[in-house]
ROZA-714592 format. One record per residue (C-alpha): x, y, z; residue number from 1; residue in one letter. Coordinates in nm, 2 decimals. Layout:
<sites>
site xx:X | yy:Y | zz:Z | nuke:NUM | vovex:a .
...
</sites>
This chain:
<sites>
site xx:12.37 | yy:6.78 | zz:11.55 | nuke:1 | vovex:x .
site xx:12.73 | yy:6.91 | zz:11.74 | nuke:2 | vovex:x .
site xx:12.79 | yy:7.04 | zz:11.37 | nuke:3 | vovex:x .
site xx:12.48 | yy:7.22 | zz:11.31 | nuke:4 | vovex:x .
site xx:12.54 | yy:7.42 | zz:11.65 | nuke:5 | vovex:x .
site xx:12.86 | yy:7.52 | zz:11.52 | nuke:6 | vovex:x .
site xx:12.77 | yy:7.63 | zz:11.17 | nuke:7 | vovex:x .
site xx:12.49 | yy:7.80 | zz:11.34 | nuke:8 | vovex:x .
site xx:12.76 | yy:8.00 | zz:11.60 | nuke:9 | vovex:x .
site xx:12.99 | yy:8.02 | zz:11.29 | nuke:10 | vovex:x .
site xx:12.70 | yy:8.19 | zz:11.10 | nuke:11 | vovex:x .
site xx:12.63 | yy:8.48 | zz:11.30 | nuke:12 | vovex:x .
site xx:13.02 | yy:8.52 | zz:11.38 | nuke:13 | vovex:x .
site xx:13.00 | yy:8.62 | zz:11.00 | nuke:14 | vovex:x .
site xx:12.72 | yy:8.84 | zz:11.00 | nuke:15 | vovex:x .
site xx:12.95 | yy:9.01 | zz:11.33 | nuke:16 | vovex:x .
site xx:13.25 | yy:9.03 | zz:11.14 | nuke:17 | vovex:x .
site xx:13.16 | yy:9.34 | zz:10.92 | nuke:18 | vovex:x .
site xx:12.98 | yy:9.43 | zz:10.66 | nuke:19 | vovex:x .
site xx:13.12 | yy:9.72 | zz:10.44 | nuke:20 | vovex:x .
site xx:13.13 | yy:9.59 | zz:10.05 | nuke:21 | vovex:x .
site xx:13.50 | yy:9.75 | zz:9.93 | nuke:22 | vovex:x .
site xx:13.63 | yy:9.40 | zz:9.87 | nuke:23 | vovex:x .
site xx:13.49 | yy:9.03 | zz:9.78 | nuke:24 | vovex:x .
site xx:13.64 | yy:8.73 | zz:9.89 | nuke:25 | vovex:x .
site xx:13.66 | yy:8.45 | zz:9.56 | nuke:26 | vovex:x .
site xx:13.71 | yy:8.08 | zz:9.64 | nuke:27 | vovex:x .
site xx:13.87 | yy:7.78 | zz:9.48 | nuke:28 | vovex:x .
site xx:13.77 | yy:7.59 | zz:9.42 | nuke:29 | vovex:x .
site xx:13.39 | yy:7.77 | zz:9.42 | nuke:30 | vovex:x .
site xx:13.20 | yy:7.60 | zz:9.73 | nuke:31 | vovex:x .
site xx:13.20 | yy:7.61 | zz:10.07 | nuke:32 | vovex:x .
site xx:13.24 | yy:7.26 | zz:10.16 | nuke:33 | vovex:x .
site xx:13.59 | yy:7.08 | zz:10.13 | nuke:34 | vovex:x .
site xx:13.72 | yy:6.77 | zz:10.19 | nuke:35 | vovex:x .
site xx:14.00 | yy:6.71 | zz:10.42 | nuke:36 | vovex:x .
site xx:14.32 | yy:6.73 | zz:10.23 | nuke:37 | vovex:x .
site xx:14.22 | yy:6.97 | zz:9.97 | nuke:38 | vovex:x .
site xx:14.41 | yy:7.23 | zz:9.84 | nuke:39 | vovex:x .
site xx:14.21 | yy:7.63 | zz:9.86 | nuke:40 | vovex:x .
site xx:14.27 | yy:7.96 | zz:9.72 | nuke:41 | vovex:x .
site xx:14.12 | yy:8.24 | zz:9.87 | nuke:42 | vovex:x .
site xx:14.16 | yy:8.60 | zz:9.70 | nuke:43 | vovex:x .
site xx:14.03 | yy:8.94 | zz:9.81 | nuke:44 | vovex:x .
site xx:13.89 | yy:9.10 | zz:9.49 | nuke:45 | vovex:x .
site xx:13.95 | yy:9.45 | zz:9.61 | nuke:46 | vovex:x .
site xx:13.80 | yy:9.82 | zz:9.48 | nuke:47 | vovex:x .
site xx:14.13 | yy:10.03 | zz:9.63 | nuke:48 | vovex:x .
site xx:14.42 | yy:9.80 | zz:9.59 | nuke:49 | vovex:x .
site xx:14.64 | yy:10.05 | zz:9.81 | nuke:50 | vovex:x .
site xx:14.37 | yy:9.93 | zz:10.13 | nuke:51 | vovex:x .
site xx:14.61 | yy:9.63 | zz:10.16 | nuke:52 | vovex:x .
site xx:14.34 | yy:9.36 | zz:10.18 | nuke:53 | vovex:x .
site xx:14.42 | yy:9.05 | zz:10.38 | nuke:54 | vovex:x .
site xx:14.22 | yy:8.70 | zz:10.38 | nuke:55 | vovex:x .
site xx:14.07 | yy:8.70 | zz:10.77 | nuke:56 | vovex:x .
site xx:13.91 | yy:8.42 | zz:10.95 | nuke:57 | vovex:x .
site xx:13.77 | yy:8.29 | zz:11.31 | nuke:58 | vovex:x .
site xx:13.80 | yy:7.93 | zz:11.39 | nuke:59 | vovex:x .
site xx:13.72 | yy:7.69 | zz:11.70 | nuke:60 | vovex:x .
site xx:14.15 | yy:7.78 | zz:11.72 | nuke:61 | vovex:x .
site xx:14.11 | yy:8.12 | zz:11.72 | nuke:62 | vovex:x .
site xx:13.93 | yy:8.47 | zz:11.56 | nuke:63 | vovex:x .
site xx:14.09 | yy:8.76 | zz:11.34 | nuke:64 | vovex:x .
site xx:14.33 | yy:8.57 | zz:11.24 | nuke:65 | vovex:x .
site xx:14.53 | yy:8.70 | zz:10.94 | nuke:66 | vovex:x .
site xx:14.69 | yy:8.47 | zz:10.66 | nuke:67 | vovex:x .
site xx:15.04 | yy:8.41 | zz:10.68 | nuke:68 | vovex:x .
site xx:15.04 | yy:8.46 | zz:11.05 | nuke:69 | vovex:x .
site xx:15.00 | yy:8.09 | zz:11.14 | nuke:70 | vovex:x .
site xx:14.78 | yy:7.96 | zz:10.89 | nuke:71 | vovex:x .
site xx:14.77 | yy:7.97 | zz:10.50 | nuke:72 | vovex:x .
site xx:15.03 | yy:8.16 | zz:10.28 | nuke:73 | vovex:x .
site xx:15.01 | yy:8.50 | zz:10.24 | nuke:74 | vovex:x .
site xx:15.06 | yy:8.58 | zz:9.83 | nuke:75 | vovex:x .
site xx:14.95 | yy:8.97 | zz:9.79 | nuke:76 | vovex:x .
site xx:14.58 | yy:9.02 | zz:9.82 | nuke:77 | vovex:x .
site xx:14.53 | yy:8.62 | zz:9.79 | nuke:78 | vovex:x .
site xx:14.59 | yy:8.34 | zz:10.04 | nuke:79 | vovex:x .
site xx:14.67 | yy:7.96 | zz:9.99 | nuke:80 | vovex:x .
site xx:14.60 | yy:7.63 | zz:10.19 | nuke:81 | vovex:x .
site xx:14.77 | yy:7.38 | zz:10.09 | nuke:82 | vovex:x .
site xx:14.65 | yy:7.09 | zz:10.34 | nuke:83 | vovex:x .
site xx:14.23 | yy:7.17 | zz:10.45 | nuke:84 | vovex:x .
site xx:14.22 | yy:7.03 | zz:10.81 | nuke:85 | vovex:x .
site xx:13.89 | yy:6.99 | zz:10.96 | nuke:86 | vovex:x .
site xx:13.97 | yy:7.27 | zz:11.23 | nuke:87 | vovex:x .
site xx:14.03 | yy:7.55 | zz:10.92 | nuke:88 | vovex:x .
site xx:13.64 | yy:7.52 | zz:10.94 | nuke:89 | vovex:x .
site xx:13.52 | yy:7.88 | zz:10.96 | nuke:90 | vovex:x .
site xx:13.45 | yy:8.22 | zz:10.88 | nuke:91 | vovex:x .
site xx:13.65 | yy:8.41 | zz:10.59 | nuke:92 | vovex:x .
site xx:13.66 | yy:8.74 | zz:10.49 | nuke:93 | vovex:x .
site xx:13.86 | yy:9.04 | zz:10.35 | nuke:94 | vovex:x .
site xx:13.97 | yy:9.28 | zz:10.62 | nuke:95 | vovex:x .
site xx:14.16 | yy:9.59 | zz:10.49 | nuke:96 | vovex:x .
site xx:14.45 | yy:9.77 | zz:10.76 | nuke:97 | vovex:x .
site xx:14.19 | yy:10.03 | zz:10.78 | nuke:98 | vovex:x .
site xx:13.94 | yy:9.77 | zz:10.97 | nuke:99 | vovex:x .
site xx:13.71 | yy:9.78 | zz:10.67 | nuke:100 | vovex:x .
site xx:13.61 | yy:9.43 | zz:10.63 | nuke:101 | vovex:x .
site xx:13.39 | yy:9.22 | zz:10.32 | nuke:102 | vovex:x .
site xx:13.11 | yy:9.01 | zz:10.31 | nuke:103 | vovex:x .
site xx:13.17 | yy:8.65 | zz:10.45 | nuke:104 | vovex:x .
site xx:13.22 | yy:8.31 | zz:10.36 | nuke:105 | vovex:x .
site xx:13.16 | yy:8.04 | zz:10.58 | nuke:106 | vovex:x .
site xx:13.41 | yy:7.71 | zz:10.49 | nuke:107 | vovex:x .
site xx:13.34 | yy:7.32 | zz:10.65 | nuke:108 | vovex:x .
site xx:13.64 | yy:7.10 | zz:10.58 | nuke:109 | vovex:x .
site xx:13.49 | yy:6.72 | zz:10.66 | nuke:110 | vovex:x .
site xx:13.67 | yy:6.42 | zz:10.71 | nuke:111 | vovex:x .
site xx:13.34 | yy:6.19 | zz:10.60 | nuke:112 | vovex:x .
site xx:13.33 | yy:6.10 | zz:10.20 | nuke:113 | vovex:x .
site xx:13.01 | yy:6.34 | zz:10.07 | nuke:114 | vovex:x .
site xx:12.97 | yy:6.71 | zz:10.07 | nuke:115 | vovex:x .
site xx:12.70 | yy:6.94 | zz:9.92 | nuke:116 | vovex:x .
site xx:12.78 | yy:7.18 | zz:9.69 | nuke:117 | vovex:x .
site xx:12.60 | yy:7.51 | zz:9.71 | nuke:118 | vovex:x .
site xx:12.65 | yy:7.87 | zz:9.63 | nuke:119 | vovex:x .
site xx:12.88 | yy:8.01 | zz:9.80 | nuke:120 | vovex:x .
site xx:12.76 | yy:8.38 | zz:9.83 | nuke:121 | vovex:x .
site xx:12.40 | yy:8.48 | zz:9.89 | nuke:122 | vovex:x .
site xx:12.14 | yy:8.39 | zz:9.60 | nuke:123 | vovex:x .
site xx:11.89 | yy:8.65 | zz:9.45 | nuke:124 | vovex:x .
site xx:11.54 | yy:8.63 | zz:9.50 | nuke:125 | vovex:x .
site xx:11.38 | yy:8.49 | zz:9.18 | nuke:126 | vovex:x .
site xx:11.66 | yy:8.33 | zz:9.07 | nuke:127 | vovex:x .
site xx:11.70 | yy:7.92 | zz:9.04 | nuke:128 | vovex:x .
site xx:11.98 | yy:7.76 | zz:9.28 | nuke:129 | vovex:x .
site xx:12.11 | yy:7.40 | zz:9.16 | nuke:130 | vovex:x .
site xx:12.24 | yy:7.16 | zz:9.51 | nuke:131 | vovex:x .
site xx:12.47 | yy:6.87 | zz:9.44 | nuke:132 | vovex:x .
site xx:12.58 | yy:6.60 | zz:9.63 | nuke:133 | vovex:x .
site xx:12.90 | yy:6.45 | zz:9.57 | nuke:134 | vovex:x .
site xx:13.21 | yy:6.25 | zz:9.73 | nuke:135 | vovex:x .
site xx:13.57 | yy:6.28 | zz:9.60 | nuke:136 | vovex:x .
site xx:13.50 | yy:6.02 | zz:9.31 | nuke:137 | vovex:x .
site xx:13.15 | yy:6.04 | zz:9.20 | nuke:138 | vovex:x .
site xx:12.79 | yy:6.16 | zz:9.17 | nuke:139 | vovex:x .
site xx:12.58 | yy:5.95 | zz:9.36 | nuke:140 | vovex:x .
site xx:12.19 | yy:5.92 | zz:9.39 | nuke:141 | vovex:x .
site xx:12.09 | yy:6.13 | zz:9.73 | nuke:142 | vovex:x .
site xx:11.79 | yy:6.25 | zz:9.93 | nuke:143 | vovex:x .
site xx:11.79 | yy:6.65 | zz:10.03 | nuke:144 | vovex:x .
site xx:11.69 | yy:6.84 | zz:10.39 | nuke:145 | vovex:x .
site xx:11.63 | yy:7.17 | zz:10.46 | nuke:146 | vovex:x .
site xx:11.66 | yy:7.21 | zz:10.84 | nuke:147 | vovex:x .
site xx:11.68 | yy:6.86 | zz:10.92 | nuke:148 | vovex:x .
site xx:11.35 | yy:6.76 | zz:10.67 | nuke:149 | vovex:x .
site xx:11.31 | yy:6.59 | zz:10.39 | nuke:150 | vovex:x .
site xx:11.27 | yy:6.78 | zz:10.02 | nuke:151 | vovex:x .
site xx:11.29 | yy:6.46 | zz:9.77 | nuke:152 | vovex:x .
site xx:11.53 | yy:6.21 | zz:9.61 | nuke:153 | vovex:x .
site xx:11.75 | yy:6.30 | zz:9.31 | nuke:154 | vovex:x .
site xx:11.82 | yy:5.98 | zz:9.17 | nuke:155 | vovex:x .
site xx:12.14 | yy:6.23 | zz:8.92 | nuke:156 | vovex:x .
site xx:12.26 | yy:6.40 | zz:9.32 | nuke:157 | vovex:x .
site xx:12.13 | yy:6.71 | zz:9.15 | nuke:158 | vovex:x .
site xx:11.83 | yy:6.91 | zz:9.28 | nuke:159 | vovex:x .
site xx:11.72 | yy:7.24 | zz:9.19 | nuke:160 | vovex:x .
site xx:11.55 | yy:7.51 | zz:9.34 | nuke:161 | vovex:x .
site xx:11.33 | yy:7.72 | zz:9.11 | nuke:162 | vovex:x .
site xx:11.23 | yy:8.11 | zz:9.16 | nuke:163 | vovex:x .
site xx:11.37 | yy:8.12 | zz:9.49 | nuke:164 | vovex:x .
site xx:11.19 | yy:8.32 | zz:9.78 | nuke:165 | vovex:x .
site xx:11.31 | yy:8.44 | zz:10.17 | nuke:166 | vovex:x .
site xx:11.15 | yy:8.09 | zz:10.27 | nuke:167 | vovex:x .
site xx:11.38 | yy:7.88 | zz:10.12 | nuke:168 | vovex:x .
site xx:11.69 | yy:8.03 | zz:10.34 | nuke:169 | vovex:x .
site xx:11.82 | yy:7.77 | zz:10.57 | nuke:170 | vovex:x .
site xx:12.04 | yy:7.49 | zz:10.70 | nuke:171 | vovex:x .
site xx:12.07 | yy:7.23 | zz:10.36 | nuke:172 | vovex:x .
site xx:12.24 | yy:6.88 | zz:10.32 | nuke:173 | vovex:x .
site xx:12.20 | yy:6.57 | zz:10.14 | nuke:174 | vovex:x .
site xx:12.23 | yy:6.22 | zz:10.22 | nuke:175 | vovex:x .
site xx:12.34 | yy:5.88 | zz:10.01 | nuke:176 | vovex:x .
site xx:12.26 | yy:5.54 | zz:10.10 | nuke:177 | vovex:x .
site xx:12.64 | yy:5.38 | zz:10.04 | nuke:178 | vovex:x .
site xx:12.87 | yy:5.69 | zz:10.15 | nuke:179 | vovex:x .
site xx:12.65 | yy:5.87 | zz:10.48 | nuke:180 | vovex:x .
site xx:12.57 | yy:6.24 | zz:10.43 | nuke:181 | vovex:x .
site xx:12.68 | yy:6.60 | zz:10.36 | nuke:182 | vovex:x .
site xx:12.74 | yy:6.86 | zz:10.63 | nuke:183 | vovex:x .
site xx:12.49 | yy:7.13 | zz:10.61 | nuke:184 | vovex:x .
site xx:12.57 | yy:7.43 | zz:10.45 | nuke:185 | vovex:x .
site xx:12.34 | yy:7.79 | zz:10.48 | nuke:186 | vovex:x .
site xx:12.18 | yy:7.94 | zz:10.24 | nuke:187 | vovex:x .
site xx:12.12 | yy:8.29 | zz:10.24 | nuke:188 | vovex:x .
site xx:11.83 | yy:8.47 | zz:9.97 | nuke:189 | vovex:x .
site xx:11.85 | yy:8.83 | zz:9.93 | nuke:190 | vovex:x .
site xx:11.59 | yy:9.07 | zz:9.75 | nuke:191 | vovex:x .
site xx:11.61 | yy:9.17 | zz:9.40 | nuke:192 | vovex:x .
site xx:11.70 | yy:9.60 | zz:9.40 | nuke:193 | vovex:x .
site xx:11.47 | yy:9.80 | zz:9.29 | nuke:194 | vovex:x .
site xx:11.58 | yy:10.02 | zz:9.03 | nuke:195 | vovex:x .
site xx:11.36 | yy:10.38 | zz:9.02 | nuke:196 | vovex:x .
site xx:11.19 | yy:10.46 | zz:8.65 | nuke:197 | vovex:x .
site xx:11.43 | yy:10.65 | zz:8.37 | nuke:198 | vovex:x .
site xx:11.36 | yy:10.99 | zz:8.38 | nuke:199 | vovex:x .
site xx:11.13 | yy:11.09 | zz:8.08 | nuke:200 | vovex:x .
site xx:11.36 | yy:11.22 | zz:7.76 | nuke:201 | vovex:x .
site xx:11.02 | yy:11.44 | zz:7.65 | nuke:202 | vovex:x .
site xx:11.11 | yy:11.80 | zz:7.67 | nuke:203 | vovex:x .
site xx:10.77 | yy:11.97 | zz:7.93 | nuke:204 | vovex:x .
site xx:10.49 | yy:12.13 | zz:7.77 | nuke:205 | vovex:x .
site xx:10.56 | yy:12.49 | zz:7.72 | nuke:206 | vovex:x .
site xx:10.37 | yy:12.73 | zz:7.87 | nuke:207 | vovex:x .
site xx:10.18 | yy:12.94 | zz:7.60 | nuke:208 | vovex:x .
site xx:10.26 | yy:13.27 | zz:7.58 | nuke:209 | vovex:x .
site xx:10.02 | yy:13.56 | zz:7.68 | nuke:210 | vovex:x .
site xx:10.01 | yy:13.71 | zz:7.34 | nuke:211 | vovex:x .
site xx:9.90 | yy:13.41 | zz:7.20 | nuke:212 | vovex:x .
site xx:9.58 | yy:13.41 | zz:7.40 | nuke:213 | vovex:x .
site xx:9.52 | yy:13.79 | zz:7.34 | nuke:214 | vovex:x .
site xx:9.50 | yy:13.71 | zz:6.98 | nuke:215 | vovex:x .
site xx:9.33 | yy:13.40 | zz:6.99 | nuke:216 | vovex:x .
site xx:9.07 | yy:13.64 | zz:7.21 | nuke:217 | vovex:x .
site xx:9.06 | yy:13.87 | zz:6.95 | nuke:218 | vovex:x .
site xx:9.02 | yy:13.66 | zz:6.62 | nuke:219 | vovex:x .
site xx:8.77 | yy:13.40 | zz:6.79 | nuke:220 | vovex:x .
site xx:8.54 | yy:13.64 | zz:7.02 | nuke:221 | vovex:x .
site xx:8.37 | yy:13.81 | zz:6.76 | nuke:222 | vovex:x .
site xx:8.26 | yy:13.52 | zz:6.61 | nuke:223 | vovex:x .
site xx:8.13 | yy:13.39 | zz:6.95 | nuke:224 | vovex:x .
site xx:7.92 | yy:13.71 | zz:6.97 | nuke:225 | vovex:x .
site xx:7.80 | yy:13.75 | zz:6.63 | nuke:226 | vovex:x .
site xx:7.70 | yy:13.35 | zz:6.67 | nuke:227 | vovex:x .
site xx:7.54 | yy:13.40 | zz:7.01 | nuke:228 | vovex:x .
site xx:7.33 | yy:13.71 | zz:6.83 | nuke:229 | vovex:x .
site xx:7.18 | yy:13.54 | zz:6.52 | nuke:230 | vovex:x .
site xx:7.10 | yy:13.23 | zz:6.77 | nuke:231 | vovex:x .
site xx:6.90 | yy:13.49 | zz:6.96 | nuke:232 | vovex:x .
site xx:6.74 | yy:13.57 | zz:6.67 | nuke:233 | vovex:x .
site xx:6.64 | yy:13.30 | zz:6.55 | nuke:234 | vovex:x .
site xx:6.49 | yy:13.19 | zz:6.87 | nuke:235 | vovex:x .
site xx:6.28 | yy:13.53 | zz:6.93 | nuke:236 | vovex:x .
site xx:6.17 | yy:13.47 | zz:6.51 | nuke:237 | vovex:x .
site xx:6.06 | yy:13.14 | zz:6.59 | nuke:238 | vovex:x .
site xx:5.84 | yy:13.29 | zz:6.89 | nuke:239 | vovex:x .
site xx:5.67 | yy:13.56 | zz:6.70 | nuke:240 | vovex:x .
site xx:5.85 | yy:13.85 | zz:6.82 | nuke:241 | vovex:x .
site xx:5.94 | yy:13.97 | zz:6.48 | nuke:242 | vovex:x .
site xx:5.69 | yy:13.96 | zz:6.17 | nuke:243 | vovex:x .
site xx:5.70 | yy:13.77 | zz:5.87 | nuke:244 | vovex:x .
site xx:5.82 | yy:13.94 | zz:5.57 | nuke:245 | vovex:x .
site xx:5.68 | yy:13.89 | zz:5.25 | nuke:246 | vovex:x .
site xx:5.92 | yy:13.78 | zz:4.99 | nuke:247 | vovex:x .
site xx:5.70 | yy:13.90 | zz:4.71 | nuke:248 | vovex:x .
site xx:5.77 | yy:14.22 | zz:4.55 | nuke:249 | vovex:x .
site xx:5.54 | yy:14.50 | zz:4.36 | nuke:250 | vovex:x .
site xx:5.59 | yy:14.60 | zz:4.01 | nuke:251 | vovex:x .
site xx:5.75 | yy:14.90 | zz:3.93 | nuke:252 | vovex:x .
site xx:5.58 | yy:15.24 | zz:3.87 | nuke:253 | vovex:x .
site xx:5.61 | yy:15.44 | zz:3.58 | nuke:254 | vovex:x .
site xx:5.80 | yy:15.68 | zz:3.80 | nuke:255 | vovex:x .
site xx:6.04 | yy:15.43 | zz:3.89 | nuke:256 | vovex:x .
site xx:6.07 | yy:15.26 | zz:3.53 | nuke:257 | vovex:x .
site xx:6.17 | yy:15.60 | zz:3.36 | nuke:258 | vovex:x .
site xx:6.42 | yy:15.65 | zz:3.62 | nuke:259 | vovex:x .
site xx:6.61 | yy:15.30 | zz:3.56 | nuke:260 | vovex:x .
site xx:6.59 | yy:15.41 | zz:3.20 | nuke:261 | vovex:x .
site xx:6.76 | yy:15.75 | zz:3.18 | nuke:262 | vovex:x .
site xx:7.02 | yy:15.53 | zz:3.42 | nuke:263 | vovex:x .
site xx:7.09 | yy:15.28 | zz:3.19 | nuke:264 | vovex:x .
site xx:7.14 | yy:15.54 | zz:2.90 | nuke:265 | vovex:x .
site xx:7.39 | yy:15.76 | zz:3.10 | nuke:266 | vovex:x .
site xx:7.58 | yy:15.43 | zz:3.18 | nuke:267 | vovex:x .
site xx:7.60 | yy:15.35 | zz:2.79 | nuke:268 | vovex:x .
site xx:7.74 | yy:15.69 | zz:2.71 | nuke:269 | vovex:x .
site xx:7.97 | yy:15.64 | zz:2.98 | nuke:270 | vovex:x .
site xx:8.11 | yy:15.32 | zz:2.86 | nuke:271 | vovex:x .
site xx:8.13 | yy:15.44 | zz:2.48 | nuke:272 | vovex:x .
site xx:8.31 | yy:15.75 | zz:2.57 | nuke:273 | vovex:x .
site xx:8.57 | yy:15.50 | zz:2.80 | nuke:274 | vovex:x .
site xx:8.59 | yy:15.35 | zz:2.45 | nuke:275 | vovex:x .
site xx:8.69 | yy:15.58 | zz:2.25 | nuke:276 | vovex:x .
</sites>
């Protein structure tokens, strides 16, 4: 219980520690549990090497410390700890001489025989997280808590978490029947970005130009006039406004039959002469 409090005072220490993202702080190995005894490698993976990046903690022995002051060995942007102790139990981070500072990590060192393994930086929403419980030697068979209750028994010491959610953040651990149980490590779940729509590669509709709708005016009107007419028409025909006209025509006088033949004779001599 005495090392729950402390994770939990530990955690928000990190989230007061800063917050700017310029640099990443990798571990080795890639957990946040170790046992006592181990050997770690902590690196600042940096944007702007010229910042001069240094590896940063707060302990129970004391906070902003630097590496190479009086812990760890200072080697460029990284910093090694050859011996874990239970007291190097804290929060890391990358602090630049600027006061810029990373994201944290938060490291327990344990004396006992079984740690859990879990990610050490903060999981994505959606996303499946695998826990495993473990002692120096072996695998064992283990039962898993979140915040002090019981999940399930792995019989392999694995257990995984599918599709994630914010409701699954929290204080894990795992416990084994021969070697006692884990620590408890956080685990934090952040939202997936969202990422706004490609803009669309079609060119906009051109606007159609006024001449264009002049002419269309012009070509198209009169036939929306002389349409609108004849239906007129036919609608006063169909009323009996207008007469019927009879289809049938009279036979010619002899007036009219004389004419059409002195016609046709002038249009004979007229074609013999174009002969000749």
């Amino acid at each position: 219980m005495e090392e729950t409090c402390l994770l939990r005072l530990l955690f928000v220490t990190s989230l007061l520690s800063g917050c700017t993202h310029q640099a990443s702080l990798n571990i080795s190995p890639n957990r946040t549990q170790m046992f006592e005894g181990q050997f770690v490698s902590l690196r600042c993976e940096e944007d702007d090497s010229s910042d001069g990046w240094t590896v940063t903690r707060n302990t129970t022995r004391g906070t902003r410390r630097q590496c190479g002051a009086d812990w760890g060995r200072k080697d460029g942007s990284s910093c090694n700890i050859s011996f874990m102790r239970t007291v190097d139990s804290g929060v890391y981070w990358c602090e630049s001489t600027g006061g810029a500072a990373s994201s944290s990590i938060t490291i327990t060192v344990t004396g006992g025989a079984v740690i859990l393994q879990s990610p050490v930086h903060p999981v994505m929403e959606g996303d499946d997280v695998t826990l495993t419980c473990t002692t120096q030697t072996s695998i064992l068979s283990a039962g898993f808590y979140k915040d002090d209750s019981f999940i399930r028994t792995e019989p392999t010491g694995h257990m995984t978490i599918h599709h994630v959610s914010r409701s699954d953040e929290g204080f894990y651990k795992c416990n084994t029947i021969s070697d006692g149980e884990s620590p408890p490590s956080w685990i934090t779940v952040t939202g997936k970005p969202t990422t706004a729509p490609p803009p669309s590669s079609a060119p906009p509709p051109a606007s159609t130009p006024l001449f264009l709708v002049l002419l269309h005016l012009v070509v198209f009107c009169p036939y929306c006039i002389s349409t609108v007419i004849m239906v007129s028409l036919y609608r006063r025909r169909s009323t009996g406004n207008y007469l019927p006209v009879s289809m049938e025509m009279a036979p010619p006088t002899q007036a009219e039959q004389g004419l059409a033949d002195e016609f046709d004779d002038v249009m004979a001599a007229v074609t013999t002469e174009h002969h000749l």
